[in-house]
C-alpha positions as CSV (number, residue, x, y, z in Angstrom):
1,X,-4.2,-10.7,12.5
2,X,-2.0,-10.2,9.6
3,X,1.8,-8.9,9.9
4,X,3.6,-6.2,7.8
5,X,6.7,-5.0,7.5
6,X,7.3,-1.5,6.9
7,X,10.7,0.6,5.9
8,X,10.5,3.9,8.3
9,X,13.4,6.4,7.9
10,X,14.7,6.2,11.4
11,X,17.9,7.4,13.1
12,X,17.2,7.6,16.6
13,X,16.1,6.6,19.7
14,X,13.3,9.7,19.5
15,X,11.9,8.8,15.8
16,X,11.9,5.1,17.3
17,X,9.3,6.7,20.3
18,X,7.4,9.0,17.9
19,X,6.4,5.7,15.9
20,X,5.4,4.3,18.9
21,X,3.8,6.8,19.8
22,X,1.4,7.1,17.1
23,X,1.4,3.8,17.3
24,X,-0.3,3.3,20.2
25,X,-2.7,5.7,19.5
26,X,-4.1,3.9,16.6
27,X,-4.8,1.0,19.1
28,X,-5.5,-2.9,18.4
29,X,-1.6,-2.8,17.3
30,X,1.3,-5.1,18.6
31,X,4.5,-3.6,17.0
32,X,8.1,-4.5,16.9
33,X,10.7,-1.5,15.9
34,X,14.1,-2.3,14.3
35,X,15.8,0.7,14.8
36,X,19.5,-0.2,13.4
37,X,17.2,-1.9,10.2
38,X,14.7,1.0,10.4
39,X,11.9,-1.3,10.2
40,X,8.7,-1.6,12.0
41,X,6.8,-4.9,11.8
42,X,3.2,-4.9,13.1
43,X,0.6,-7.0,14.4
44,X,-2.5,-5.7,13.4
45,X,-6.1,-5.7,12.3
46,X,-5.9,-2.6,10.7
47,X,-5.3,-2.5,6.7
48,X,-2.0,-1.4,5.4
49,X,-3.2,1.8,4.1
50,X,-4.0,2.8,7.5
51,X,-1.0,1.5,8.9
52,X,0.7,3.8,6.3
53,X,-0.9,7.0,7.1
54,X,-0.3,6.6,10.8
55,X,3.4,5.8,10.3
56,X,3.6,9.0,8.0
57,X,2.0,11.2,11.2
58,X,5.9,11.0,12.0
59,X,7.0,12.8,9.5
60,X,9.3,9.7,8.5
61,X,10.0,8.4,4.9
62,X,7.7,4.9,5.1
63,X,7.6,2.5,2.6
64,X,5.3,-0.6,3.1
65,X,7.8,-3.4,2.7
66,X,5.5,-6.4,2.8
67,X,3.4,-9.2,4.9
68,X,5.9,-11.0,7.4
């Protein structure tokens, strides 16, 4: 599994849940969220496009920030 790091515009406890939210829904991802950093690294098998799109069901600002 490969780990990114993603920038995703978040302020509060509830855009922290949303992302996990979708998330979790993607499946086959482990996920860290660093809300005070608003960043998101995750464990995943899933390309970074994907990963993208998925973080951008939140409505967020998400900028791919790099493999960890």
């Amino acid at each position: 599994f490969q780990k990114h790091e993603f920038f995703v515009d978040m302020t509060c406890e509830g855009c922290s849940n949303a992302v996990a939210r979708v998330l979790n829904k993607l499946g086959g991802v482990e996920f860290e969220i660093d809300l005070p950093n608003k960043k998101v690294c995750i464990d995943s098998e899933h390309n970074v496009d994907t990963l993208l799109e998925t973080l951008k069901k939140t409505g967020k600002t998400v900028t791919y920030i790099g493999p960890k």
